[in-house]
C-alpha positions in Angstrom: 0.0 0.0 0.0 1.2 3.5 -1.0 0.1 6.4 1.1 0.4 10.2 -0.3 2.1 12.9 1.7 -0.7 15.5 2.2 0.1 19.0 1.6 -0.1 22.0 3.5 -3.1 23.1 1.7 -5.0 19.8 2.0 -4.5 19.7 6.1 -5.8 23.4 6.5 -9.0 22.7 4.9 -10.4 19.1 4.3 -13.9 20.1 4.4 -13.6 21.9 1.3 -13.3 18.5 -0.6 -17.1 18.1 0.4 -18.2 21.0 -1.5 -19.6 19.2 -4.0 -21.6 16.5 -2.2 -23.8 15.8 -5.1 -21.1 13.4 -6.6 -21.5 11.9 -3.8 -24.6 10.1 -4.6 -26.3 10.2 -1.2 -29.9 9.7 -1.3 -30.2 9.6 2.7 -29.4 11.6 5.7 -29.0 10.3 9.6 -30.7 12.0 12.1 -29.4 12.0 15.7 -31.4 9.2 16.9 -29.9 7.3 13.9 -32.8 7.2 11.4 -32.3 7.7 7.7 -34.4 9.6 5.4 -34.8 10.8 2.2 -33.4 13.6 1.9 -36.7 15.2 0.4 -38.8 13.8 2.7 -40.1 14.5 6.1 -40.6 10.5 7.1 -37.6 8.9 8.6 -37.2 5.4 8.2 -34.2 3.0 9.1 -32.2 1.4 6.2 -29.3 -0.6 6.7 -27.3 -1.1 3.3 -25.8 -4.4 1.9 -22.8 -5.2 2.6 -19.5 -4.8 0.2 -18.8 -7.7 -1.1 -14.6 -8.5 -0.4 -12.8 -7.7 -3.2 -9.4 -6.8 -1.6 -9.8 -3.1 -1.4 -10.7 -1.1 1.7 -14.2 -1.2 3.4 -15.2 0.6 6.0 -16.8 -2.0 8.7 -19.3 -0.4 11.7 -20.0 -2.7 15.0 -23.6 -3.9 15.0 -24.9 -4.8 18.2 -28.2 -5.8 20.3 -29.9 -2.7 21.7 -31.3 -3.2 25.0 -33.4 -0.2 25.3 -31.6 3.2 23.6 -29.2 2.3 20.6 -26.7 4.0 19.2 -24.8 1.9 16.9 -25.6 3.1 13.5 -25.8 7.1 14.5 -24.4 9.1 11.3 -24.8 5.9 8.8 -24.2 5.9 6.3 -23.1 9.4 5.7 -20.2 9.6 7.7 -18.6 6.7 6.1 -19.2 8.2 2.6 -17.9 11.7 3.6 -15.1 9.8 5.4 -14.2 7.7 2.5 -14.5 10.3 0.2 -11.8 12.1 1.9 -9.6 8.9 1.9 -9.6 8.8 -1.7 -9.0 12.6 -2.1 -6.1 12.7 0.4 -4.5 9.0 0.2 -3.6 6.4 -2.1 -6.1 3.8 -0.3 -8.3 2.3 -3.1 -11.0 3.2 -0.5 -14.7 2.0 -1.6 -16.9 4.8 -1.5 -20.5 4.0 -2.4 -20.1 1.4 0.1 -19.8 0.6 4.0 -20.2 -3.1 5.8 -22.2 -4.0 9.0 -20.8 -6.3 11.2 -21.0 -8.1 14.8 -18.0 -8.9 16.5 -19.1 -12.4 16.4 -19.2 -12.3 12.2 -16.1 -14.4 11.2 -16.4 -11.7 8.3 -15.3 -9.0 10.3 -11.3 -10.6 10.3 -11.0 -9.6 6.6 -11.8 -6.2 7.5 -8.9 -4.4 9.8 -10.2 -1.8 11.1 -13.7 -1.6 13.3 -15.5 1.2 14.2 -18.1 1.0 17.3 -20.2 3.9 17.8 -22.1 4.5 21.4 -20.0 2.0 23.8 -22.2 3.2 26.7 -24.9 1.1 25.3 -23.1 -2.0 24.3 -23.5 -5.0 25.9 -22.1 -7.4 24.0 -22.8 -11.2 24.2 -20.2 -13.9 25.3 -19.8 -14.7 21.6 -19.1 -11.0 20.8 -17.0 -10.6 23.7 -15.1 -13.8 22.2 -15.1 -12.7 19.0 -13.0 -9.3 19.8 -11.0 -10.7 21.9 -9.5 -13.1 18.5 -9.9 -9.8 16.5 -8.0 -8.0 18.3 -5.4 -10.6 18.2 -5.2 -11.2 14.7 -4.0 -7.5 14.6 -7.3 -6.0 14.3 -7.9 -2.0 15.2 -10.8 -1.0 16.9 -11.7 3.0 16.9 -14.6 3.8 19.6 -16.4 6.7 19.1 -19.3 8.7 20.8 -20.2 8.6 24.3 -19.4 10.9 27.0 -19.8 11.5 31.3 -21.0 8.5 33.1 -21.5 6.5 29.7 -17.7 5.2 30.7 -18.9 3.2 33.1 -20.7 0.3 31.1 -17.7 0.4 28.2 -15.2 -0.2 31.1 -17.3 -2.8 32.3 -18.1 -4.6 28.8 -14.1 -3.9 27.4 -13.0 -6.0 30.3 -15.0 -8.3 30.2 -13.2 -8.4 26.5 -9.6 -7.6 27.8 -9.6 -8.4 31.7 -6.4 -7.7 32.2 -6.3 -4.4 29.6 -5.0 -1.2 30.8 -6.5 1.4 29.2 -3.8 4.6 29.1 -4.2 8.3 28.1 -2.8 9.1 25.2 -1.4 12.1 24.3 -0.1 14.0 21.0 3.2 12.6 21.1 1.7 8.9 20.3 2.1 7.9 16.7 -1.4 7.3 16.3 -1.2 11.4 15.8 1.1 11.2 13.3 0.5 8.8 11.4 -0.6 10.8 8.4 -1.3 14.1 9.3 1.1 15.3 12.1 -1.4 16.7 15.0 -0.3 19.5 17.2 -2.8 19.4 19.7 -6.0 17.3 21.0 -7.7 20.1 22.0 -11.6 19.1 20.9 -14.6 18.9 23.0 -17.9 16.7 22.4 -19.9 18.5 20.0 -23.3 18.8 21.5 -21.3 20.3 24.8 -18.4 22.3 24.4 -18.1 22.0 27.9 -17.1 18.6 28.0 -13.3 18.1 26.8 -12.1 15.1 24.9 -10.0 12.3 25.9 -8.1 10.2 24.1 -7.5 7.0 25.4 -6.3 3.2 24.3 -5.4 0.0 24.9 -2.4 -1.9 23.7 -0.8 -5.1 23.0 0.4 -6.9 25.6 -0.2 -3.4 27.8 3.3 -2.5 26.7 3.0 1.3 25.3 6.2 0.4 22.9 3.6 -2.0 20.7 0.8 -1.7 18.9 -2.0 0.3 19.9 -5.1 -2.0 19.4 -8.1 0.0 20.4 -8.1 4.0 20.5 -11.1 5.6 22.7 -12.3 8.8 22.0 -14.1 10.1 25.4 -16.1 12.9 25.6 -16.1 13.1 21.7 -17.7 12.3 18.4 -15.4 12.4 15.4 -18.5 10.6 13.5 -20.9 13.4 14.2 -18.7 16.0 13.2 -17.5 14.2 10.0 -21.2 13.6 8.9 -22.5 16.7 9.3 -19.4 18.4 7.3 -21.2 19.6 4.4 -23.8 21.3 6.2 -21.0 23.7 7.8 -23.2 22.7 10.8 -20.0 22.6 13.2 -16.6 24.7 13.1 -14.5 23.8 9.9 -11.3 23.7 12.3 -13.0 21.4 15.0 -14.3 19.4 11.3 -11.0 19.2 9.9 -9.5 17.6 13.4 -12.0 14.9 13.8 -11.5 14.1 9.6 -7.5 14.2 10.6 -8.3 11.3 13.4 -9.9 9.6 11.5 -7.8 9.5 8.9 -4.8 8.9 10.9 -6.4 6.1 12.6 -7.0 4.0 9.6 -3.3 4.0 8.3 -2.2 3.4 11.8 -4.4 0.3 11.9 -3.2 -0.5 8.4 0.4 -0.1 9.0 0.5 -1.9 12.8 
């Protein structure tokens, strides 16, 4: 795999690769309680795509799991994964697909072709024994996990469900000197906050392997944050284009980390 430098101009203003979100083909928008819709209608329905069917290239694979009671799993499908993939193909050489995103549980002996897992809302997961199993052996196998959206006292149940994962994990701060932030695009600070409460500052936390910081990081944890939300809603200028570009420059960075560790 071949990865291109990004330039200067490219890392000051990633949002503006979304300016013309029409070629996107989106026919669907997410609204915060995860509910698609068309984007010329008032109804709001829930549709989950088929999956991409492996062909080698990159797909970009969301956690699917049981909701008992509120959910939270598929906020900002399927948009964020296009915008996000959009700007993998503009800034990288990934042969990223596009048009096209996969659902899986950790349980799916499918997800091991796919290295790198997203799981959105981790203060709602409860994950069976088989899905508990299942990302334990992913993990393993040199799988990346990237958790995303939750904040305040929603810690408490992801603690509770990653150990029973990892029982012996120590999960570590991470700061900007980590090469998970530069990766791709060199980050000079980790200033964010969780965009629905500016209050509320970001943490950036993860787990490696073996618990020893000098190998792989296998699951990065962002607390108090929501890269998701603020990459899907990036061509509606809905949140600051800084803040934006940051959560796109995560992202970004996490994938070739995941691919190159």
């Amino acid at each position: 795999m071949r990865v291109a430098t990004p330039s200067h101009m490219l890392a000051a203003s990633l949002v503006a690769v979304l300016s013309a979100t029409a070629a996107l083909g989106l026919t669907v928008h997410i609204d915060r309680a995860g509910t698609a819709r068309p984007l010329d209608s008032p109804q709001r329905y829930v549709r989950q795509e088929p999956n991409v069917p492996y062909d080698g290239r990159f797909t970009f694979a969301r956690i699917r799991y049981t909701v008992y009671g509120r959910s939270g799993w598929e906020f900002d499908y399927p948009t964020m994964e296009r915008h996000l993939m959009t700007m993998m193909r503009e800034v990288t050489e990934l042969d990223a697909h596009v048009a096209g995103s996969n659902i899986h549980t950790f349980d799916d002996p499918e997800l091991l072709k796919y290295p790198i897992a997203y799981l959105s809302e981790p203060g709602y997961w409860i994950p069976s024994d088989s899905e508990a199993e299942g990302l334990r052996t992913y993990l393993a196998k040199g799988g990346f996990l990237i958790v995303d959206d939750f904040m305040r006292g929603e810690w408490y149940n992801f603690e509770r469900q990653i150990r029973r994962v990892l029982p012996d994990a120590r999960i570590e701060r991470l700061t900007v000197e980590h090469p998970v932030f530069d990766s791709f695009f060199r980050l000079e600070s980790l200033d964010m906050s969780y965009p629905h409460n500016q209050f509320l500052k970001a943490e950036f936390l993860g787990i490696h392997e073996n618990n020893d910081p000098g190998k792989r990081l296998m699951v990065v944890i962002n607390y108090n944050n929501d890269i998701g939300d603020y990459m899907e809603w990036s061509d509606d200028n809905f949140w600051p284009v800084n803040i934006t570009n940051d959560a796109y420059k995560l992202a970004i960075n996490y994938i070739i980390y995941g691919l190159t560790h």
